[in-house]
C-alpha positions as CSV (number, residue, x, y, z in Angstrom):
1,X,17.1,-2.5,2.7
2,X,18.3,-1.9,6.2
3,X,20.3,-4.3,7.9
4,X,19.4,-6.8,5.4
5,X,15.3,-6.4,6.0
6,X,13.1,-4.2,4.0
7,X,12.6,-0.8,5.4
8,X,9.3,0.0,3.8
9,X,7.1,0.2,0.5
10,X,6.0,2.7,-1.9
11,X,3.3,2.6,-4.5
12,X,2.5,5.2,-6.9
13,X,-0.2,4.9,-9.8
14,X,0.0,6.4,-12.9
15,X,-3.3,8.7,-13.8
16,X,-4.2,10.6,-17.1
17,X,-3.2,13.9,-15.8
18,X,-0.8,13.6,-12.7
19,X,0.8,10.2,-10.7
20,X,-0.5,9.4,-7.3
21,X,1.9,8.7,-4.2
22,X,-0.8,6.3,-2.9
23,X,1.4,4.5,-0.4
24,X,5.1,5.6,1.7
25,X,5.6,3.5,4.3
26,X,9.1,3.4,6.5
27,X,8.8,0.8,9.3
28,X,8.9,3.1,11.9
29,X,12.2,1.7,13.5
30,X,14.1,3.5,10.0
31,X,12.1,6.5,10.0
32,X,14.4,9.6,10.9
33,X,17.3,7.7,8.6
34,X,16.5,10.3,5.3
35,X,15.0,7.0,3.6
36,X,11.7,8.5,2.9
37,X,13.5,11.9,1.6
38,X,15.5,9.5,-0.8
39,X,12.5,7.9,-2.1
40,X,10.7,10.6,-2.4
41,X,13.5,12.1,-4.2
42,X,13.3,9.4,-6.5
43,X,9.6,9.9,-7.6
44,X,10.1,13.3,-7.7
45,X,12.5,13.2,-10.6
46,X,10.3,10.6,-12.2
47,X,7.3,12.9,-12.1
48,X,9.1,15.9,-13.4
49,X,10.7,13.9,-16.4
50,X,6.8,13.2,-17.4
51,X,6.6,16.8,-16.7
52,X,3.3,15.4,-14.4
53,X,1.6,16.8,-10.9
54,X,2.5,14.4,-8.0
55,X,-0.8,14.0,-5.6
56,X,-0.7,12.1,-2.0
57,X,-3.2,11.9,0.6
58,X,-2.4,12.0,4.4
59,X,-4.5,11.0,7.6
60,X,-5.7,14.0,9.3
61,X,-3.8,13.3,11.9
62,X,-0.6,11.8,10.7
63,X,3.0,13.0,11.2
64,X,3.4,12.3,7.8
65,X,2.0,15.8,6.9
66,X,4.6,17.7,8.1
67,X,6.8,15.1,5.9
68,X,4.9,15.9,2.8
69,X,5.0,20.0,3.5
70,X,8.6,19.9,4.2
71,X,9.1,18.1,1.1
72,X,7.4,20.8,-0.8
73,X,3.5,19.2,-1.4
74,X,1.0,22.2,-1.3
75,X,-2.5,21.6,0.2
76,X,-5.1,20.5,-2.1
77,X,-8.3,19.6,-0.5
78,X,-9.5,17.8,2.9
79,X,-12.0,15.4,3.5
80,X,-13.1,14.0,7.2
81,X,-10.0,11.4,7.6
82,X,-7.6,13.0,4.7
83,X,-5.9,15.9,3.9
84,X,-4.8,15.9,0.0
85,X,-1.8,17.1,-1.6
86,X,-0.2,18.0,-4.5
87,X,3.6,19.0,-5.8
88,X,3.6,20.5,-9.0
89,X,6.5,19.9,-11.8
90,X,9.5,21.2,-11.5
């Protein structure tokens, strides 16, 4: 919450084999604020607890790829509107 409004959403879905990220969104007006670091943070130490591969997909052209790199997500695969990634354990 930022200012008493919510500053985004996050869904991630539990697989067989790893956990998908399959939504971050930050309302663009609290991007920039860390918020997406701290929730990301936050899976994180969920998915290495269940000692399991985090996955997310990105639009080809999003910012938010740079986000997922500099967060530590290795390239997976790419499709024709997505690129895929994937942060191991830790």
């Amino acid at each position: 919450m930022v200012n008493q409004q919510r500053a985004g959403f996050v869904v991630v879905k539990p697989g067989p084999d790893q956990l998908l990220l399959d939504h971050l969104y930050i309302r663009p007006d609290c991007q920039g604020q860390g918020i997406g670091a701290a929730v990301l943070e936050k899976i994180f130490a969920e998915a290495d607890a269940q000692a399991m591969p985090l996955r997310v997909g990105a639009l080809r052209d999003s910012d938010s790829n740079r986000f997922y790199q500099r967060h530590g997500f290795q390239f997976l695969s790419e499709e024709e509107w997505d690129i895929y990634y994937i942060r191991s354990p830790r």
